[in-house]
N, CA, C and O of each residue as an XYZ file, in Angstrom:
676
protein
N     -37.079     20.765    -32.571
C     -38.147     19.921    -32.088
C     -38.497     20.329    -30.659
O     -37.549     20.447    -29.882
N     -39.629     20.540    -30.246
C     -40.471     20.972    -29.135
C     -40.645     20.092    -28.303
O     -41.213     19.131    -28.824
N     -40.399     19.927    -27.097
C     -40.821     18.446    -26.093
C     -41.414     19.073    -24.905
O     -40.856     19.978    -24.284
N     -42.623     18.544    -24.584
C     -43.109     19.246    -23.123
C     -42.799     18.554    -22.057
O     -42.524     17.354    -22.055
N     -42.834     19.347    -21.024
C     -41.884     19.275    -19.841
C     -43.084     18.071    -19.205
O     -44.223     18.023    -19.669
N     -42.600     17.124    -18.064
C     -43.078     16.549    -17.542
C     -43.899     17.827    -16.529
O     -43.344     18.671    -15.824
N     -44.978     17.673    -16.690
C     -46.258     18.610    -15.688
C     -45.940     18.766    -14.167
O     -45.269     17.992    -13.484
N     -46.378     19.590    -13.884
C     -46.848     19.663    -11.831
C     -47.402     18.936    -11.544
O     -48.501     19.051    -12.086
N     -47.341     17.904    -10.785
C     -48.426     17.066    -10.245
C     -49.463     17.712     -9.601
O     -49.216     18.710     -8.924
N     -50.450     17.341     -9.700
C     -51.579     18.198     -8.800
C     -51.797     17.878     -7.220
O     -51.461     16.789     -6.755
N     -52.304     18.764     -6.537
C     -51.995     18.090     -5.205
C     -52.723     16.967     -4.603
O     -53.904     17.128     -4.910
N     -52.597     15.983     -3.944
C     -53.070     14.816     -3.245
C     -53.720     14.977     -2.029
O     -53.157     15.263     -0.972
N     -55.400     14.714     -2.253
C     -56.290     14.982     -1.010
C     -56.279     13.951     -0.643
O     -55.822     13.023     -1.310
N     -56.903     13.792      0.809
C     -57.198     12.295      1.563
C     -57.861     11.325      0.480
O     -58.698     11.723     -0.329
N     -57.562     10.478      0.526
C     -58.079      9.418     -0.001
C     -57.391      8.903     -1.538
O     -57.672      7.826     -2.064
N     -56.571      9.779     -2.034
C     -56.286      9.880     -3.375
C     -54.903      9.119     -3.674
O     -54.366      8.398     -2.834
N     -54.475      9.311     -4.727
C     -53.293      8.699     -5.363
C     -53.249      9.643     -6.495
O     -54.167     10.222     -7.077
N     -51.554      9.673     -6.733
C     -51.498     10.847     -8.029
C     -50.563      9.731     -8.913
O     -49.672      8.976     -8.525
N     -51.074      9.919    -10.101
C     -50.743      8.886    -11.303
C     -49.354      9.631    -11.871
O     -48.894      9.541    -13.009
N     -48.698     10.575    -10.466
C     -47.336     10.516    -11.206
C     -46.432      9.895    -10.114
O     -45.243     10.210    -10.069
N     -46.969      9.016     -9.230
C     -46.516      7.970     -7.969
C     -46.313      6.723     -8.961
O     -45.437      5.867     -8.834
N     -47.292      6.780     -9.979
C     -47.240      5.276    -10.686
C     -46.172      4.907    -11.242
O     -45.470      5.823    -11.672
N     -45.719      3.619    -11.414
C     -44.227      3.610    -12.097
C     -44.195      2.919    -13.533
O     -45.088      2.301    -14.112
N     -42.860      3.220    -13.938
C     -42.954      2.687    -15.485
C     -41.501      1.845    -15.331
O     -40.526      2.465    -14.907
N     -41.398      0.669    -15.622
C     -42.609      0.023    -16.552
C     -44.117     -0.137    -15.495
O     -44.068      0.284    -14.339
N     -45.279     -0.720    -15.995
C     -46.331     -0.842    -15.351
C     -46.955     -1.857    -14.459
O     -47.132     -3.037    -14.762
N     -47.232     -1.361    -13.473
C     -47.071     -2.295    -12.367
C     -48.948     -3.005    -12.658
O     -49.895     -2.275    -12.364
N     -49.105     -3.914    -13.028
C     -50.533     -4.814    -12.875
C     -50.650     -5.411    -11.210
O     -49.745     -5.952    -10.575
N     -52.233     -5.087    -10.689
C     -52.089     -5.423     -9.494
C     -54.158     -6.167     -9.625
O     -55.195     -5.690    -10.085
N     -53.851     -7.283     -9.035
C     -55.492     -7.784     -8.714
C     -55.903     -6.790     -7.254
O     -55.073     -6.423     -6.422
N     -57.224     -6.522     -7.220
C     -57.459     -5.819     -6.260
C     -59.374     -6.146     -6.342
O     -59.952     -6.313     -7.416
N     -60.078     -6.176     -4.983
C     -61.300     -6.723     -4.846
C     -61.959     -5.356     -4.762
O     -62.047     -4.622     -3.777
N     -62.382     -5.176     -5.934
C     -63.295     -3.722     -6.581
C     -64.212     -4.336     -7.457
O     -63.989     -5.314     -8.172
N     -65.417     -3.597     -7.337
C     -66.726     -3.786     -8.278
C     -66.758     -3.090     -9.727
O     -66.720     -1.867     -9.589
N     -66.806     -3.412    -10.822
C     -67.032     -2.694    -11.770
C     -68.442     -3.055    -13.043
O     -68.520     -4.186    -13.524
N     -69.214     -2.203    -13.353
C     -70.341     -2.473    -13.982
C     -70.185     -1.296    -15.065
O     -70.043     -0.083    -14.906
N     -70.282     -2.266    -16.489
C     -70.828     -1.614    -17.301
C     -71.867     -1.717    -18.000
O     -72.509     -2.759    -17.874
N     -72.324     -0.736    -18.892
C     -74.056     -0.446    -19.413
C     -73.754     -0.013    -20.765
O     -72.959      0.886    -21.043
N     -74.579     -0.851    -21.775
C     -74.474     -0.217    -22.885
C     -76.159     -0.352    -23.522
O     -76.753     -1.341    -23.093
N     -76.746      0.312    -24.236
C     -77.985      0.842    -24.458
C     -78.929     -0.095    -23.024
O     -79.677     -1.035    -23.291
N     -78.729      0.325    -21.778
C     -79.658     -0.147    -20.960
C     -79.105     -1.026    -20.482
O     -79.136     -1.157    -19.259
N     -78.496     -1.818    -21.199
C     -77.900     -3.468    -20.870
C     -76.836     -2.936    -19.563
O     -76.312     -1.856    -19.291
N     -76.830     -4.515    -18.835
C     -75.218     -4.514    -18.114
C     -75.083     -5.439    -18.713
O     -75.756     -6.460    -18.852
N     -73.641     -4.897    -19.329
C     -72.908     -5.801    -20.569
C     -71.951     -6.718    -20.004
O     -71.580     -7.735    -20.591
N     -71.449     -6.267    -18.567
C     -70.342     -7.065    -17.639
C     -70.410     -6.751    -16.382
O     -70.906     -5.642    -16.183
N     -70.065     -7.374    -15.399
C     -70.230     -6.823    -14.015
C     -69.211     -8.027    -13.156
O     -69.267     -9.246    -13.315
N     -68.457     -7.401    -12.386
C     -67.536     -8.397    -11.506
C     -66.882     -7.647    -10.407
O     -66.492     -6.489    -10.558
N     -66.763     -8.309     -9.302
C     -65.503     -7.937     -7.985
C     -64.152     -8.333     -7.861
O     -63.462     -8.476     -6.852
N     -63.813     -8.532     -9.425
C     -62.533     -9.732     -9.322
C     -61.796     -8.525    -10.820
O     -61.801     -8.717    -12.036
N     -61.283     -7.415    -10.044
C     -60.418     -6.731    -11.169
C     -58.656     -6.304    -11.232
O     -58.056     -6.150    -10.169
N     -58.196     -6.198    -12.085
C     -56.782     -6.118    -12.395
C     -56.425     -4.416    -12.705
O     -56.864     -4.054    -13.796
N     -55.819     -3.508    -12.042
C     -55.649     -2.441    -12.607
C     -54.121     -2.606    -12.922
O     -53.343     -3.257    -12.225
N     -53.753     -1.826    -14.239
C     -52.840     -1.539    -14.269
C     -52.194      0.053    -13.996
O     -52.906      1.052    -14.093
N     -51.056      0.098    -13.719
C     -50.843      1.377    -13.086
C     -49.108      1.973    -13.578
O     -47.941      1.692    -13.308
N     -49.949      3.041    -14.534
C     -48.375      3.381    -15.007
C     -48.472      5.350    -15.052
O     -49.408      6.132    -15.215
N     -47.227      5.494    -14.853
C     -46.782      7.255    -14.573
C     -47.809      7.780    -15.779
O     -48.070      7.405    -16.922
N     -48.245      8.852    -14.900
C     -49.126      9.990    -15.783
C     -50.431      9.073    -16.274
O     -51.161      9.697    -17.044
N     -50.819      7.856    -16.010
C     -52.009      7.545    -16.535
C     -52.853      7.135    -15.642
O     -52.481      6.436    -14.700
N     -54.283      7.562    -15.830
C     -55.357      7.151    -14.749
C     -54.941      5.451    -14.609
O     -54.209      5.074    -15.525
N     -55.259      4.538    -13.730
C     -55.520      3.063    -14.051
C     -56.379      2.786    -15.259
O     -57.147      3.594    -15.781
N     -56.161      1.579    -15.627
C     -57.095      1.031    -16.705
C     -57.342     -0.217    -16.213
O     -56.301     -0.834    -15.990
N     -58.716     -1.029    -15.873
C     -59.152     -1.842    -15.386
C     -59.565     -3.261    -16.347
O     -60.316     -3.175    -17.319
N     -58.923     -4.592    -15.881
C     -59.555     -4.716    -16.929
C     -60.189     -6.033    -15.579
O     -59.882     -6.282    -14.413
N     -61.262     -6.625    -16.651
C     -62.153     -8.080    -15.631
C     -61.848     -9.196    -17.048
O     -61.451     -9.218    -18.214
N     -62.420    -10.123    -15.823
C     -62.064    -11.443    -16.367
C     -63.352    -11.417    -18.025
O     -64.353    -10.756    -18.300
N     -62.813    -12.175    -18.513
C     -63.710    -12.232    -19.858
C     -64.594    -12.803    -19.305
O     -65.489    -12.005    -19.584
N     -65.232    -13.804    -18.546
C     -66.253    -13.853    -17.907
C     -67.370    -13.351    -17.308
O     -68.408    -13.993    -17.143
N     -67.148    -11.975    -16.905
C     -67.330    -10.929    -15.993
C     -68.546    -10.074    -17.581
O     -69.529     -9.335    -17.530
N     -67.772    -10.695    -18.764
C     -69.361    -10.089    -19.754
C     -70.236    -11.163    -20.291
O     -70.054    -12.346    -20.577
N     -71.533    -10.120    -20.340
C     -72.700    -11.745    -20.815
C     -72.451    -11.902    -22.082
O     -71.994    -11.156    -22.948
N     -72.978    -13.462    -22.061
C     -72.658    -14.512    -23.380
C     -72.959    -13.705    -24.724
O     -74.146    -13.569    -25.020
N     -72.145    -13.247    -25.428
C     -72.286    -12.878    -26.891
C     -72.420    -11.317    -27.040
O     -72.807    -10.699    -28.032
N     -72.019    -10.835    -25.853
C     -71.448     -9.548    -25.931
C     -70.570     -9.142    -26.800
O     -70.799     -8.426    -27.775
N     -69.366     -9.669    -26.410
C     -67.974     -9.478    -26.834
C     -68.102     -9.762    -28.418
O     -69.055    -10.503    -28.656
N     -67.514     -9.432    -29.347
C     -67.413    -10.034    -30.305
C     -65.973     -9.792    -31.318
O     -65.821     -8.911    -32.164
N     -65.293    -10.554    -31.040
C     -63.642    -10.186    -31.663
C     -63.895     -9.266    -33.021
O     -64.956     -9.205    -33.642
N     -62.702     -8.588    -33.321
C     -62.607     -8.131    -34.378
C     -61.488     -8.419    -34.963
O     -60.893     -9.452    -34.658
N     -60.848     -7.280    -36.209
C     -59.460     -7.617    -36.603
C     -58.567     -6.848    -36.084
O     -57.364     -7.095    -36.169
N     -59.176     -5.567    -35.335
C     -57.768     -4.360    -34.750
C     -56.953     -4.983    -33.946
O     -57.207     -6.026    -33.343
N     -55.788     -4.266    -33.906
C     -54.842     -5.376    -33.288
C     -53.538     -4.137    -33.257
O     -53.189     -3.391    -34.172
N     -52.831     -4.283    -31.415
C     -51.985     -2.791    -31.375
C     -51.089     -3.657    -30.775
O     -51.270     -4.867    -30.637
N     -49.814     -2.829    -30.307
C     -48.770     -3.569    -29.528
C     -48.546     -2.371    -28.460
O     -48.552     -1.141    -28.497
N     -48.362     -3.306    -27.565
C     -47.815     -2.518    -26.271
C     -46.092     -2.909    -25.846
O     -45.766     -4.090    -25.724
N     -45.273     -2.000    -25.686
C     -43.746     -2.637    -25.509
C     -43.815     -3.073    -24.194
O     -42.724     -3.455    -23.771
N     -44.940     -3.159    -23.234
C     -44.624     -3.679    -21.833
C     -45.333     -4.850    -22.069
O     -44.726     -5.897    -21.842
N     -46.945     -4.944    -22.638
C     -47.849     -6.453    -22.019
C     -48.246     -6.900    -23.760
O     -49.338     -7.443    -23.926
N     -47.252     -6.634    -25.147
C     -47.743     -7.431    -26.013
C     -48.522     -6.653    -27.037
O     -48.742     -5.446    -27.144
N     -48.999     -8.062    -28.016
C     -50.240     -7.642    -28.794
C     -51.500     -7.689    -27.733
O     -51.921     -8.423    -26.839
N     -51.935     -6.109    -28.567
C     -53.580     -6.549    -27.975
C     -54.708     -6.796    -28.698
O     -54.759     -6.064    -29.686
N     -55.674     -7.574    -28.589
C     -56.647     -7.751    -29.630
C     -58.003     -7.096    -29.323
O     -58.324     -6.764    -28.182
N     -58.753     -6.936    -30.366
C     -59.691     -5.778    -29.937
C     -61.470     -6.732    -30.222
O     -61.698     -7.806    -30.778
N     -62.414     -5.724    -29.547
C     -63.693     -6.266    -30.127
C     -64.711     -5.551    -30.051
O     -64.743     -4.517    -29.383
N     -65.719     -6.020    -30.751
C     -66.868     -5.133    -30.526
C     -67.319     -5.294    -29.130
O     -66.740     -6.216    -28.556
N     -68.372     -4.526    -28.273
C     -69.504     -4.750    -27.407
C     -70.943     -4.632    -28.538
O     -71.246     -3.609    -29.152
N     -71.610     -5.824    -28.594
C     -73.234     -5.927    -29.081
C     -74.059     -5.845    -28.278
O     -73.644     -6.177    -27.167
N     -75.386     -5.460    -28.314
C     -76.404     -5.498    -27.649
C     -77.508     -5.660    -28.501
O     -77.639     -4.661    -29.207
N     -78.336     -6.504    -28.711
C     -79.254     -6.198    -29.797
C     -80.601     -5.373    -29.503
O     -81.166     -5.278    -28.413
N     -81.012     -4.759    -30.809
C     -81.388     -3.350    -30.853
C     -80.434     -2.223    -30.670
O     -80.802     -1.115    -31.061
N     -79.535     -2.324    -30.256
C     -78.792     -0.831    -30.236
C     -78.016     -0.700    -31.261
O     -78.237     -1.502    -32.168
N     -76.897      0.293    -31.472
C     -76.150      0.191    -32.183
C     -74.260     -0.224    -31.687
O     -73.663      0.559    -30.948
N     -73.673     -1.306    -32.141
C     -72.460     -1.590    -31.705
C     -71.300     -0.556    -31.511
O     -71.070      0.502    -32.096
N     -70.625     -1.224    -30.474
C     -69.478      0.044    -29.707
C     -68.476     -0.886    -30.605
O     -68.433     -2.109    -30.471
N     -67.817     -0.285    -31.375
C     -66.374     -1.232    -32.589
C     -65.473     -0.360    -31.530
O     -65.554      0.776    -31.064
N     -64.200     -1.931    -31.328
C     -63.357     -2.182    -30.813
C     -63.334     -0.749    -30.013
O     -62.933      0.395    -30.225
N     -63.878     -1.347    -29.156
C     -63.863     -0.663    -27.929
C     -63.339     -1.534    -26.133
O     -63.115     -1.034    -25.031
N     -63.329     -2.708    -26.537
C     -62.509     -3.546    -25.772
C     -61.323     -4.361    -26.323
O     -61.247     -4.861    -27.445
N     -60.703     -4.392    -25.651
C     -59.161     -5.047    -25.606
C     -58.471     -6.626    -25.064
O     -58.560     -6.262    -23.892
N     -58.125     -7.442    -24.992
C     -57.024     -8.568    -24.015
C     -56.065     -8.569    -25.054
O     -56.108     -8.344    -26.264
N     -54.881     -8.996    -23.960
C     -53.777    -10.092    -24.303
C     -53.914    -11.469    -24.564
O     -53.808    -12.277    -23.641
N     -54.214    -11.948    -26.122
C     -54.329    -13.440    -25.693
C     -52.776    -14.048    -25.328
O     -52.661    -15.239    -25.040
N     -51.655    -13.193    -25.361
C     -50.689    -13.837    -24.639
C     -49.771    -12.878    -24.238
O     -48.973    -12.355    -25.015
N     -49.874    -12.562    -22.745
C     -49.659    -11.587    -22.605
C     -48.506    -11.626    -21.986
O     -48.230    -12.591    -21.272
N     -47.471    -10.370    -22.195
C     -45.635    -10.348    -21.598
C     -45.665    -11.485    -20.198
O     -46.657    -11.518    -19.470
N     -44.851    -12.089    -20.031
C     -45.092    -12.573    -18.947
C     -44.506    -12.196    -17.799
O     -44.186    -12.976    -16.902
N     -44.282    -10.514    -17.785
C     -44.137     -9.418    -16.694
C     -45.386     -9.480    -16.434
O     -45.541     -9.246    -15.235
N     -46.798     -9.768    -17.190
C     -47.975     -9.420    -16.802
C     -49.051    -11.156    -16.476
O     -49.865    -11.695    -17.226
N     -48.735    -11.435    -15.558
C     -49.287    -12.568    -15.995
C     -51.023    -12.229    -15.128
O     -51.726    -13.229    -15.273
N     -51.579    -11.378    -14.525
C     -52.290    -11.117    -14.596
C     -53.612    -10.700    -15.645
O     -54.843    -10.672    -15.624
N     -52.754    -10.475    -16.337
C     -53.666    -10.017    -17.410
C     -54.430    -11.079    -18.529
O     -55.204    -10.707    -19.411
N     -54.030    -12.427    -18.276
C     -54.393    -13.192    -18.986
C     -55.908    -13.563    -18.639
O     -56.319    -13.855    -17.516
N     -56.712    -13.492    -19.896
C     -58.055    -14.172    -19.960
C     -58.953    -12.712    -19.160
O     -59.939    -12.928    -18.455
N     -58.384    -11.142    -19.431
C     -58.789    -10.140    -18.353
C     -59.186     -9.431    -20.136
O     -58.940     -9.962    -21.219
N     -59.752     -8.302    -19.897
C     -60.705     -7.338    -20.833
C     -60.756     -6.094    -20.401
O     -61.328     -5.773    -19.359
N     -59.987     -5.066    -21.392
C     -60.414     -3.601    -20.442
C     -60.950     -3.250    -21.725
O     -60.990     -3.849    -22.800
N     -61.414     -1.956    -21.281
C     -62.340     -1.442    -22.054
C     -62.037     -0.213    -21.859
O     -61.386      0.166    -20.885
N     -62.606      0.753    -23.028
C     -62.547      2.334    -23.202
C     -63.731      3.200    -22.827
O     -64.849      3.093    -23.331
N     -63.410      3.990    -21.979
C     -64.879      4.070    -21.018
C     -66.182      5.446    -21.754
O     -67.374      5.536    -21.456
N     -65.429      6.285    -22.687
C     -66.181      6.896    -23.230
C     -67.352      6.300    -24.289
O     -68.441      6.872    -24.264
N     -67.222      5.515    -24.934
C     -68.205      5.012    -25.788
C     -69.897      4.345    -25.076
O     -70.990      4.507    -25.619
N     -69.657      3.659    -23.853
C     -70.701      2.859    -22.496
C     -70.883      4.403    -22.426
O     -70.232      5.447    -22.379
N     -72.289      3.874    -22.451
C     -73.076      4.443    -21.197
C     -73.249      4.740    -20.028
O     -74.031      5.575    -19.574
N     -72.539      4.084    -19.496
C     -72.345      4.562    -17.870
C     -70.984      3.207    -17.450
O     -71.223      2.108    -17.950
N     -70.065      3.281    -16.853
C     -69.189      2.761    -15.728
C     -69.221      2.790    -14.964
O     -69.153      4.008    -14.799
N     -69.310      2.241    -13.707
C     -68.912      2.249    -12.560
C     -67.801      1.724    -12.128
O     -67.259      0.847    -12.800
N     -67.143      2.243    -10.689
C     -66.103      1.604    -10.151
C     -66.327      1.960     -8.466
O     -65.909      2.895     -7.784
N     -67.133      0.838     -8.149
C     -67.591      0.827     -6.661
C     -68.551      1.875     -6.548
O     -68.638      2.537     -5.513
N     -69.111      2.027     -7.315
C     -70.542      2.849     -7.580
C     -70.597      4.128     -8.284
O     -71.513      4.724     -8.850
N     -69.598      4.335     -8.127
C     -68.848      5.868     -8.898
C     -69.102      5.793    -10.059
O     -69.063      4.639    -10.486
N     -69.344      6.526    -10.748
C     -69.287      7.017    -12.383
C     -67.905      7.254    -13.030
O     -67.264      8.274    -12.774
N     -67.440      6.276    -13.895
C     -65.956      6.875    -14.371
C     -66.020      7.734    -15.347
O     -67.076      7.673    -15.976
N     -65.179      8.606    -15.741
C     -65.058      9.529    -16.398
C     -64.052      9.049    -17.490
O     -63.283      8.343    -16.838
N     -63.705      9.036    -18.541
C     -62.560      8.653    -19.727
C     -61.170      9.427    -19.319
O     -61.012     10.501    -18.738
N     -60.088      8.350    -19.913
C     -58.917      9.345    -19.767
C     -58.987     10.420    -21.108
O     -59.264     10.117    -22.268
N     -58.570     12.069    -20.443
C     -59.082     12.727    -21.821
C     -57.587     11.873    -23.377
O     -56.525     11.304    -23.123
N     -58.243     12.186    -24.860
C     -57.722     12.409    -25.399
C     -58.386     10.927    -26.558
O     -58.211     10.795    -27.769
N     -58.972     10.226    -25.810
C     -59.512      9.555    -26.699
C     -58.432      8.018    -26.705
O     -58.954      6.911    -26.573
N     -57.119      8.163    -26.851
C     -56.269      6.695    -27.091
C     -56.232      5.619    -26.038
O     -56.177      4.390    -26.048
N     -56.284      6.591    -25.101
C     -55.395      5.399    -23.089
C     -57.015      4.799    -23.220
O     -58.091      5.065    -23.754
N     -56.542      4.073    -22.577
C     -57.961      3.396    -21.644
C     -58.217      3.526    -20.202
O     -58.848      2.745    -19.490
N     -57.329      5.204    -19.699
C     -57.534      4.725    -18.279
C     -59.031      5.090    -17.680
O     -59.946      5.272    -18.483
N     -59.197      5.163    -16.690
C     -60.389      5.148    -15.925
C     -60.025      6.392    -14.947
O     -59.155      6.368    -14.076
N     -60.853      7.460    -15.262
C     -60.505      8.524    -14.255
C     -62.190      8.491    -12.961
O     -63.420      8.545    -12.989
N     -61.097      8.373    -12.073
C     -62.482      8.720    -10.412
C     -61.884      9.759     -9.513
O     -60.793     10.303     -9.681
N     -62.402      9.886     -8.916
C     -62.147     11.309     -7.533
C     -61.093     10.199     -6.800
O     -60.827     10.590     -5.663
N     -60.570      9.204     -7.063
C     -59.226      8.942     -6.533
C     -57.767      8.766     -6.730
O     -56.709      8.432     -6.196
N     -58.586      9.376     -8.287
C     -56.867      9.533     -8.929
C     -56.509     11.391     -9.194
O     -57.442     12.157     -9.430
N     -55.185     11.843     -9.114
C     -55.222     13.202     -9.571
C     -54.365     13.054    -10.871
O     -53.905     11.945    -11.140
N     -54.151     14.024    -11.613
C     -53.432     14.194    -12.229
C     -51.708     15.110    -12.444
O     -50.680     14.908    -11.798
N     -51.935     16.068    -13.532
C     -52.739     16.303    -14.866
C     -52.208     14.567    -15.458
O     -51.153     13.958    -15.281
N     -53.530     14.177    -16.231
C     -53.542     12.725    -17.217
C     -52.822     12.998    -19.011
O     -53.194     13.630    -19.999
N     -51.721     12.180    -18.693
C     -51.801     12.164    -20.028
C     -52.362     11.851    -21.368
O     -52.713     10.700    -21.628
N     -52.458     12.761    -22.184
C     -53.836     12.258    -23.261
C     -54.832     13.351    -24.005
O     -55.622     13.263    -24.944
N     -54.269     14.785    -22.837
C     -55.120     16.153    -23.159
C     -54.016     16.792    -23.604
O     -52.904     16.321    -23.845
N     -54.324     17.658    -23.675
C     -53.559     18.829    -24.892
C     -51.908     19.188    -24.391
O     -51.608     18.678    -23.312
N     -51.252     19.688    -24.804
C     -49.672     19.466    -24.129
C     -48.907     18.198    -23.507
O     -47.961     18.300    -22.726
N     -49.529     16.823    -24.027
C     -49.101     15.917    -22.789
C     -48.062     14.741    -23.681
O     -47.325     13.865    -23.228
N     -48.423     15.230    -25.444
C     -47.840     13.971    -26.247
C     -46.059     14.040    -25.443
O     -46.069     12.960    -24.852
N     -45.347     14.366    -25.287
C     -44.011     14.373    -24.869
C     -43.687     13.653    -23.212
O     -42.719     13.227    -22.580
N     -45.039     13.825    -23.040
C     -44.636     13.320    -21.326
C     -43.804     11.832    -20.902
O     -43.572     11.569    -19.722
């Protein structure tokens, strides 16, 4: 059996943080950051009141208060995953009418580890499917690989787990 080596961290410019500083288990932190998302045109959510969580090798993943999206956005579904640090998570659509729906593409804890008590009544989301993200005006980029939900910006480095060589990390 083949296991890949934990990576080089990449190097850390002014302003940055490298997501192999982050620790495991995962540290949830409230922090006063803007985040806006867009789905066919729409802003589907928008708030200054966000929760990142922050764990080794992964960009942050942000989530806002369920509030933070307009009325009848959200729309639960049945997917449903477990995390061994913050629980079940439950999943949902984003709607917009006229467009076509983003399926379970957002996430909460309706009861979440109570290592995390932040996270309660909070919503992250998977940033490739939107149309555009922001995070304090920035454009986020997806964590590669399609599964994480983190949020990659010019203030995190890597290499992220999630791209090619990284299942073992």
């Amino acid at each position: 059996m083949l296991f890949d080596r934990r990576p080089q961290p990449d190097p850390v410019g002014p302003g940055q943080e490298s997501v192999w500083d982050y620790p495991r288990p995962p540290r949830a932190e409230q922090v006063p950051r803007r985040a806006e998302l867009w789905h066919g045109g729409t802003l589907v959510a928008a708030s200054d009141d966000l929760v990142r969580v922050l764990e080794t090798s992964h960009p942050p993943t942000w989530y806002l208060p369920r509030t933070a999206f307009t009325d009848g956005v959200l729309v639960p579904g049945e997917h449903r995953t477990f995390c061994e640090w913050k629980g079940v998570a439950h999943y949902c659509d984003v709607r917009v009418p006229g467009v076509p729906p983003l399926t379970d593409v957002a996430w909460w804890y309706p009861r979440p580890d109570a290592r995390y008590p932040e996270l309660t009544d909070r919503v992250a989301v998977y940033v490739a499917p939107f149309e555009r993200i922001t995070l304090d005006g920035e454009t986020v980029r997806p964590q590669p690989g399609g599964f994480y939900g983190g949020w990659v910006t010019d203030e995190v480095v890597g290499p992220f787990k999630g791209g090619p060589g990284s299942r073992g990390w």
